[in-house]
Structures are given as structure tokens and as C-alpha cells.
C-alpha positions in Angstrom: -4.4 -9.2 2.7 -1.0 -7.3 2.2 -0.7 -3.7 -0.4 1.3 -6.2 -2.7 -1.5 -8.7 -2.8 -3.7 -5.6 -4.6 -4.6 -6.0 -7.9 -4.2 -2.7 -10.3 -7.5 -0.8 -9.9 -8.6 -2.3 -6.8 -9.2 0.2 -3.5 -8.0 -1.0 -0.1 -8.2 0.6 3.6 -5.3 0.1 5.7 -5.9 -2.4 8.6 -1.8 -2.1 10.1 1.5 -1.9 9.4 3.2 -4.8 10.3 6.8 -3.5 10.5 8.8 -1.7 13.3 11.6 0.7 12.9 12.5 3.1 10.3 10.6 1.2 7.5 7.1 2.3 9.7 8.3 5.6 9.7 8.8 5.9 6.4 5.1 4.7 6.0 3.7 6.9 8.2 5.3 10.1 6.7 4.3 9.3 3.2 0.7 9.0 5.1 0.6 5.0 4.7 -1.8 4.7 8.3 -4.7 2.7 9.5 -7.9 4.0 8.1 -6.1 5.5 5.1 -7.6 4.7 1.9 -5.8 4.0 -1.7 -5.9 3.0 -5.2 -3.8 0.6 -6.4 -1.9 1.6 -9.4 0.3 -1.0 -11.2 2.7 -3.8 -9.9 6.3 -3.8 -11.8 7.6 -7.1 -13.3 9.9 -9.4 -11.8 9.3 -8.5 -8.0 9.4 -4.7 -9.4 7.9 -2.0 -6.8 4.2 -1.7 -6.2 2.5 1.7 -7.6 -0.3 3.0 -5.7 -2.2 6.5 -5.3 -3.0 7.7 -1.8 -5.1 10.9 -1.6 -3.8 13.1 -4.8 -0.4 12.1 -4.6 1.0 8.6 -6.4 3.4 6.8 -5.0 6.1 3.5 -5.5 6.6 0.8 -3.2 9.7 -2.0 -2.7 8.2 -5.5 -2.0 9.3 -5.4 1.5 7.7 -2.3 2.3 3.8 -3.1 0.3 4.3 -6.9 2.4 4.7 -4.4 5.8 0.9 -3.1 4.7 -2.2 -4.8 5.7 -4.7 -4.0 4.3 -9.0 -4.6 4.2 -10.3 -4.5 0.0 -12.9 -2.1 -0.6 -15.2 -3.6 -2.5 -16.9 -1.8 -5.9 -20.1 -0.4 -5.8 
């Protein structure tokens, strides 16, 4: 499943990131990682950004960039 596939509220691990070049890079600095864990926030219309907390800090995604993310649901208790 891919960050953009997330539905608002759901909780996801990273699995990979499927990208190479500056896009990872930009991934890893915002702390986007396997074994990271984060919330997902809200998904803008019309192929809008993704919107997604990770740790305290909430963050905005392009398409492109939450389609680079795999990532493994965590299911609710």
C-alpha cells in the first residue's frame, strides 16, 4: 500500500521508499524511513497534497512524493 492510498485517521509503518534521487532525500530528511510510524491527516481535493503527522511534527505531501512511500497499515486496537 502507498502513503496516498491512507485514509485520514488511519496509522501506517513505513515498509520503503520507492524512489531514487533527490526526492529520497527529501524523505529521509523530513524523517520519512522504514520503520517510521505516522498518522494520516487529510488528503486535499483534486490530486491535492497528502497531510500526514510524523512524530510531533505535521507535514504535506505532492502525489508523487506519498506514491514514493510504502507503506504496512497499523491496524486499531
Amino acid at each position: 500500500m502507498k502513503l496516498k492510498d491512507l485514509k485520514p485517521g488511519q496509522k501506517a509503518k513505513v515498509i520503503k521508499v520507492d524512489h531514487n534521487g533527490n526526492l529520497t532525500r527529501r524523505l529521509f530528511e523530513i524523517g520519512i524511513m522504514p520503520g517510521v510510524e505516522l498518522n494520516m491527516i487529510s488528503h486535499h481535493p483534486f490530486k491535492g497534497p497528502v497531510v500526514f503527522e510524523l512524530g510531533n511534527a505535521t507535514f504535506a505531501l505532492g502525489q508523487r512524493a506519498a506514491a514514493a512511500v510504502e507503506v504496512d497499515k497499523i491496524e486499531s486496537d
